[in-house]
C-alpha positions as CSV (number, residue, x, y, z in Angstrom):
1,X,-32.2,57.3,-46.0
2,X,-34.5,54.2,-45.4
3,X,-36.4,53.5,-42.8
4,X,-38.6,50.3,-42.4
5,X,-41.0,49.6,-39.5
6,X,-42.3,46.6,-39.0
7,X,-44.4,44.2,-35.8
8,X,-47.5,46.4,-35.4
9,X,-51.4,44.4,-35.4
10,X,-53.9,44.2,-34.0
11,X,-54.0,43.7,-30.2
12,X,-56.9,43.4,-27.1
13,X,-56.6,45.9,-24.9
14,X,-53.6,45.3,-22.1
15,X,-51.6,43.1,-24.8
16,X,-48.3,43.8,-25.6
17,X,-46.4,44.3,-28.9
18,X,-42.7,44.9,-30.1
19,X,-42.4,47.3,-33.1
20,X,-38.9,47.2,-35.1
21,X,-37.1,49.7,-37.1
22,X,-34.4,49.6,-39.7
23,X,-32.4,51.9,-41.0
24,X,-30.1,52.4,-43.4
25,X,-28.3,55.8,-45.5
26,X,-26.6,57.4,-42.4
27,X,-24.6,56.5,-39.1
28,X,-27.7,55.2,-37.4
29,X,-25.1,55.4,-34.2
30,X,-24.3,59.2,-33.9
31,X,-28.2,59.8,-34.1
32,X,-31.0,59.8,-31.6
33,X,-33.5,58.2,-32.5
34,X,-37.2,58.2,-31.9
35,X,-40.5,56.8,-32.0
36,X,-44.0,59.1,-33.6
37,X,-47.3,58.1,-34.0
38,X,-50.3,59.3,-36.3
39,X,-53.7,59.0,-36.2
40,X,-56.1,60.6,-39.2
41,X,-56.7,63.7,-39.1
42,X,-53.8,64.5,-36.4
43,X,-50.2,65.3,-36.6
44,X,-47.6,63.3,-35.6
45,X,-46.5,63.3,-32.4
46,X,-43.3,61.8,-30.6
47,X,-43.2,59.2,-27.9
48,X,-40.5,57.9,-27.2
49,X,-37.1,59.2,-27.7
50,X,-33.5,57.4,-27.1
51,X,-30.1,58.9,-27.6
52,X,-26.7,57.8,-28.7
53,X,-24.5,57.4,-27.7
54,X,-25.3,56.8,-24.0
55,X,-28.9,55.6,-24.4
56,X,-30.8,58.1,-22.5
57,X,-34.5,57.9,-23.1
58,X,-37.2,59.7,-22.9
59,X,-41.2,59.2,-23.2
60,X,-44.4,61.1,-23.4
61,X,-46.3,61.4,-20.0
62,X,-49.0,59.3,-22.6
63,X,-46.8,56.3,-22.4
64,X,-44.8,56.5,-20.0
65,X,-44.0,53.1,-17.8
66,X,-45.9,51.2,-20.1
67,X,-43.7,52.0,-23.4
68,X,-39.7,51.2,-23.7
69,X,-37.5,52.3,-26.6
70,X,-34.5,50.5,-26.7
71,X,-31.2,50.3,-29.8
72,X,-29.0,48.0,-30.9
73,X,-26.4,50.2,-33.4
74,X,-25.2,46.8,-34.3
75,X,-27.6,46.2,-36.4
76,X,-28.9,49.9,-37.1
77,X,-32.6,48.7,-35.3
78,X,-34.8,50.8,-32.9
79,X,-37.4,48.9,-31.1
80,X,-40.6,49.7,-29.0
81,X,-41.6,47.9,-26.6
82,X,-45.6,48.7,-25.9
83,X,-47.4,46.5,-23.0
84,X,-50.6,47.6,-21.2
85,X,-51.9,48.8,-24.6
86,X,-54.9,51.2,-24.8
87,X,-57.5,51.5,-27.4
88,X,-55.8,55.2,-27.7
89,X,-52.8,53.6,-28.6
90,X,-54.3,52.8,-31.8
91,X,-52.1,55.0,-34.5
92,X,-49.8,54.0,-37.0
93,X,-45.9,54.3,-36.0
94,X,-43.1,55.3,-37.5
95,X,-39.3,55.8,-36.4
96,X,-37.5,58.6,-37.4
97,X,-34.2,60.8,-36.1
98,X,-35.4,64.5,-34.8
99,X,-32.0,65.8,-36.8
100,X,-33.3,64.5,-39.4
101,X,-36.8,65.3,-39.6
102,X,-36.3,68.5,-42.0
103,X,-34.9,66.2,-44.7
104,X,-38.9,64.6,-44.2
105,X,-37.4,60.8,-45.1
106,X,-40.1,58.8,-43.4
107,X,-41.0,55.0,-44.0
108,X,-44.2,53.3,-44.8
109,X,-44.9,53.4,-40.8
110,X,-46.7,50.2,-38.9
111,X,-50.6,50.2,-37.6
112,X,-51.3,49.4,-34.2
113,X,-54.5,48.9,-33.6
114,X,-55.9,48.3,-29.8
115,X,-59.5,46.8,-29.8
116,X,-61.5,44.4,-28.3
């Protein structure tokens, strides 16, 4: 299993960015897959959740209607789409399936940071 995220930066407060993720080493399309974030010193929590098939997503109250997780199986990518960005935001991100957390594959992950 790989997994590669990738379009985090540094941002001003209420900018937007688009984070990618690509994986590779299973059927990307029978998993859900979702969006965690990690700040030092914390553990990693989920976000942002979308399932497949059928796309139904699913977000913490944190993020929610400023955050959109969105698939394209195609090309085994999961992107987040993050506007109205806090400072609080700041984390770094990674994409992983929840079935497949217990195998603990993660990738190198991608820092957001939010500041003015």
């Amino acid at each position: 299993v790989q997994l590669v995220e990738s379009g985090g930066g540094l941002v001003q407060p209420g900018g937007s960015l688009r984070l990618s993720c690509a994986a590779s080493g299973f059927t990307f399309r029978r998993y859900d897959m979702s969006w965690y974030r990690q700040v030092p010193g914390k553990e990693r929590d989920s976000v942002a959740t979308i399932a497949s098939p059928g796309g139904r997503t699913n977000y913490a109250d944190s993020v929610k209607g400023r955050f959109t997780i969105s698939r394209d199986n195609a090309k085994n990518t999961v992107y987040l789409q993050m506007n109205s960005l806090k400072p609080e935001d700041t984390a770094v991100y990674y994409c992983n399936a929840p079935a497949l957390l217990d195998k603990n594959y993660w990738g190198q992950g991608t820092q957001v940071t939010v500041t003015s």
